[in-house]
Rosetta silent file (secondary structure, phi, psi, omega in degrees, C-alpha in Angstrom):
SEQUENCE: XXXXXXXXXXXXXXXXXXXXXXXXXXXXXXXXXXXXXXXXXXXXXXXXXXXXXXXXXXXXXXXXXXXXXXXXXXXXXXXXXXXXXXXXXXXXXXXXXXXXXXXXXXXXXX
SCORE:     score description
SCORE:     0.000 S_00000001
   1 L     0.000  123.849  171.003    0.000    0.000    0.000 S_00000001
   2 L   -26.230  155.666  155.073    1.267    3.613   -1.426 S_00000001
   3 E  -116.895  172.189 -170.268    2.066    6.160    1.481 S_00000001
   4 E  -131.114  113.144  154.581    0.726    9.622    0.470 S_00000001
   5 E   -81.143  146.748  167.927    2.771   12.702    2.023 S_00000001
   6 L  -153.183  168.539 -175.676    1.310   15.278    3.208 S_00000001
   7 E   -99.945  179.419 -157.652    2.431   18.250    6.023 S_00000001
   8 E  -140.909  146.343  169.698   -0.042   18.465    8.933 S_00000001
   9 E  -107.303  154.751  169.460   -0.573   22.336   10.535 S_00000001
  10 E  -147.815  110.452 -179.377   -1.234   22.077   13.998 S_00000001
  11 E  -137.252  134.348 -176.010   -1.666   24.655   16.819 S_00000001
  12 E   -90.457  114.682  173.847   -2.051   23.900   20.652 S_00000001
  13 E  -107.656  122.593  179.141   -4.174   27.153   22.324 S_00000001
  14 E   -30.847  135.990  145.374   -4.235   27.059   26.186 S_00000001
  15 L   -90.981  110.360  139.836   -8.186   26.451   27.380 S_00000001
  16 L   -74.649   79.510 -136.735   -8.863   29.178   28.956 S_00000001
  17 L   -85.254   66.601  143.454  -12.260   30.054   30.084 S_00000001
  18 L  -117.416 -166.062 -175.006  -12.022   33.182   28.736 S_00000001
  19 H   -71.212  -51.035  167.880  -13.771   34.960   25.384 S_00000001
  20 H   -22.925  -74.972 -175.382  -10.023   36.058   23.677 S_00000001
  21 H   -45.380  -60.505 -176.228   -9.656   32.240   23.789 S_00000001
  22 H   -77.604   24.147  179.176  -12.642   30.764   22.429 S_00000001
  23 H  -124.392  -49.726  179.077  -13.184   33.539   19.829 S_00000001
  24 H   -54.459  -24.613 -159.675   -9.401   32.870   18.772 S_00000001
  25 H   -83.662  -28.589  175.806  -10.007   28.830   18.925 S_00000001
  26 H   -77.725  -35.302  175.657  -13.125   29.477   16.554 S_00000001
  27 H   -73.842  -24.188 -173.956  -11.457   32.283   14.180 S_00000001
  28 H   -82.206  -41.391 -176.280   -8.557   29.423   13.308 S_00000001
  29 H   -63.234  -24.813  142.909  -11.281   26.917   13.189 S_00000001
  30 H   -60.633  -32.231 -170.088  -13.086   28.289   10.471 S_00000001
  31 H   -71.254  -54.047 -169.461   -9.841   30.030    9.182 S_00000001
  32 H   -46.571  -39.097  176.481   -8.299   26.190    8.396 S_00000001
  33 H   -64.759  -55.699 -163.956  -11.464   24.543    6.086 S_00000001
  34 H   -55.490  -66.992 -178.683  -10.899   27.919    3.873 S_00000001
  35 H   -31.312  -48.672 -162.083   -7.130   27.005    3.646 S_00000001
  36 H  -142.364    7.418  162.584   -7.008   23.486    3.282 S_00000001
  37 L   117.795  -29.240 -171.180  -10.616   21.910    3.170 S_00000001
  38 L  -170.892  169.849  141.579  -11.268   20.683    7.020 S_00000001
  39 L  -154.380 -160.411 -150.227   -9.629   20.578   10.148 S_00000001
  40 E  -149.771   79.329  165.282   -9.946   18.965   13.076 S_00000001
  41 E   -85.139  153.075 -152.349  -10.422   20.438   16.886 S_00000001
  42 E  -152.407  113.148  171.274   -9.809   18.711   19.651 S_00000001
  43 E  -120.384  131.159 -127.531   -9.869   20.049   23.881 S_00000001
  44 E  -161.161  161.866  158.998   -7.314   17.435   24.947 S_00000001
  45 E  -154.455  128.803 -157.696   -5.893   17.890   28.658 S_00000001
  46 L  -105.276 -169.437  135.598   -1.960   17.248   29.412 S_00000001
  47 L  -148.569  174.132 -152.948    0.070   17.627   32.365 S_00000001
  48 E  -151.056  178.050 -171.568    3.435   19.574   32.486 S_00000001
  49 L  -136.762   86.011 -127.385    5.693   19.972   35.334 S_00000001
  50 L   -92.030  153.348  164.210    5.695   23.414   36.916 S_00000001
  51 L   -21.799  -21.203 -177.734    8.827   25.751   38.122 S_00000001
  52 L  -119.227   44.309 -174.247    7.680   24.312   41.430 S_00000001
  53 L    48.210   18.500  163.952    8.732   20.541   40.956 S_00000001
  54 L   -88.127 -162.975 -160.082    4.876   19.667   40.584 S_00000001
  55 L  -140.159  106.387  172.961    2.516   17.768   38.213 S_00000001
  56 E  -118.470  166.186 -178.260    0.375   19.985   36.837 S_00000001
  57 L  -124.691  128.582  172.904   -2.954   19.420   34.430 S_00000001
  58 L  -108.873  131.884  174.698   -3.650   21.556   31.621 S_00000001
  59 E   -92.412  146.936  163.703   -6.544   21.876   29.439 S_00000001
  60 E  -153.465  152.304 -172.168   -5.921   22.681   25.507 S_00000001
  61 E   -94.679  117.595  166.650   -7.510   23.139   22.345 S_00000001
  62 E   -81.181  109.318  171.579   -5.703   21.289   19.324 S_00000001
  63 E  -120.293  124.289  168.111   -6.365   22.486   15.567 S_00000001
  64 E  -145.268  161.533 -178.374   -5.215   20.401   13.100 S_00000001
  65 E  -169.368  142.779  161.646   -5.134   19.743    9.138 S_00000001
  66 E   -71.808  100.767 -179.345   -3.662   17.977    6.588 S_00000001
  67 E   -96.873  176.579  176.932   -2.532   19.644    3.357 S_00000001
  68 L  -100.803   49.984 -178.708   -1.432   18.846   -0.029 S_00000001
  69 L  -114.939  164.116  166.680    1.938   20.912    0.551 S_00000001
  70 L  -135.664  140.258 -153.637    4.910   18.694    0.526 S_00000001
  71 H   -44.435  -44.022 -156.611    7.967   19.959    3.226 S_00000001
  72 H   -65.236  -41.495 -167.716   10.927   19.804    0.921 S_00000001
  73 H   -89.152   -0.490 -168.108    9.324   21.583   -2.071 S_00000001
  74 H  -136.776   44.711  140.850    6.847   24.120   -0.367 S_00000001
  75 H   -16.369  -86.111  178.184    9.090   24.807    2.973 S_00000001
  76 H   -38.357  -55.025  172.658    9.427   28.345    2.653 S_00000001
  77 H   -53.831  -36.345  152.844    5.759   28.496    2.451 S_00000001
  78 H   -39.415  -45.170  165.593    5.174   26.897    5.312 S_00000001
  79 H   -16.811  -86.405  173.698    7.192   28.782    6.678 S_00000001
  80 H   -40.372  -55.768 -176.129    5.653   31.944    6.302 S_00000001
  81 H   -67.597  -30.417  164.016    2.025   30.693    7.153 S_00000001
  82 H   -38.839  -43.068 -179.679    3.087   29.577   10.255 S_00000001
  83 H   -74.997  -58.254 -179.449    4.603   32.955   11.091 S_00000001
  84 H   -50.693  -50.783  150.520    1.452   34.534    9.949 S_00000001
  85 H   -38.222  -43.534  166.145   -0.528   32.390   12.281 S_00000001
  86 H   -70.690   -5.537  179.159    1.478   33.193   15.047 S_00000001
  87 H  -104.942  -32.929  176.995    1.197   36.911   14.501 S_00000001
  88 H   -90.212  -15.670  171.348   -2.708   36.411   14.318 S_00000001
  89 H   -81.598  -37.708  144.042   -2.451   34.780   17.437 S_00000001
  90 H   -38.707  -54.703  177.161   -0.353   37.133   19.466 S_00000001
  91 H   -56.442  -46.472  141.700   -2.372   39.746   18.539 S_00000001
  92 H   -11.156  -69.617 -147.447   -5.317   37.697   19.915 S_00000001
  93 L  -128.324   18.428  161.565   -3.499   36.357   23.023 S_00000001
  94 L   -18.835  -30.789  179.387   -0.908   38.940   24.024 S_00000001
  95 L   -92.585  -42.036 -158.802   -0.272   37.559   27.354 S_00000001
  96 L   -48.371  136.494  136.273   -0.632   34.296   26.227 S_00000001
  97 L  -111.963   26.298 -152.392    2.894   32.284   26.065 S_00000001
  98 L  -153.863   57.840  163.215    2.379   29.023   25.736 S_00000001
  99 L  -106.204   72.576  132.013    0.678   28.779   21.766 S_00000001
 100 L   -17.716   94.526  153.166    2.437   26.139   19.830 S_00000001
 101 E  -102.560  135.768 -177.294    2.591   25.543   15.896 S_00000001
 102 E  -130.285  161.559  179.838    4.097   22.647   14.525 S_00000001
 103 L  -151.661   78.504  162.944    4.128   21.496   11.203 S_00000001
 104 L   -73.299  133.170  163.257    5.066   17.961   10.597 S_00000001
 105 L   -45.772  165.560  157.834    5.545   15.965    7.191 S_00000001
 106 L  -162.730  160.792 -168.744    2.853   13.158    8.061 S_00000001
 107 E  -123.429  116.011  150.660    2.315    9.859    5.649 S_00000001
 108 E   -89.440  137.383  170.763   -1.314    8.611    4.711 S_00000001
 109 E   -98.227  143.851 -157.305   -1.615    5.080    3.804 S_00000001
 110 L  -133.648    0.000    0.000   -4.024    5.125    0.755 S_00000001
């Protein structure tokens, strides 16, 4: 069976029960289908290990989608949208520090 590449966008936003947050977690969610056709949200909860040698649990919102870009040839582009996402989210989330985009190659089997 074929593998299919494809990159994956992804960005983790804190849950936070304020309105900044869920109005940002909604403008990407909608922003992502125009881009690339779908996405995918997800409120996921972690835990992390705080400055004060505890175990802490965090809630977050995951948006993710799967494009037709491929890394090596459209790199740069990625690039860029990434940066642009992070610039609409700052603006958003000023305070915020802890917004994560990743962009991984991922493989479909097809």
């Amino acid at each position: 069976m074929p593998l299919s590449e494809k990159v994956r966008v992804e960005i983790f936003i804190p849950d936070v029960p304020e309105p900044t947050h869920s109005g940002i977690v909604e403008q990407l969610g909608n922003e992502l289908p125009y881009s690339f056709g779908g996405c995918t949200v997800i409120e996921a909860s972690g835990k992390y290990l705080s400055s004060e040698n505890q175990i802490l649990t965090d809630r977050v919102n995951l948006l993710f989608s799967d494009t037709t870009f491929l890394w090596v040839r459209d790199r740069l582009e990625l690039e860029l949208y990434a940066e642009r996402l992070r610039a609409i989210v700052r603006r958003a989330l000023p305070t915020e520090e802890t917004i994560l985009i990743a962009i991984p190659p991922v493989y479909h089997a097809v």
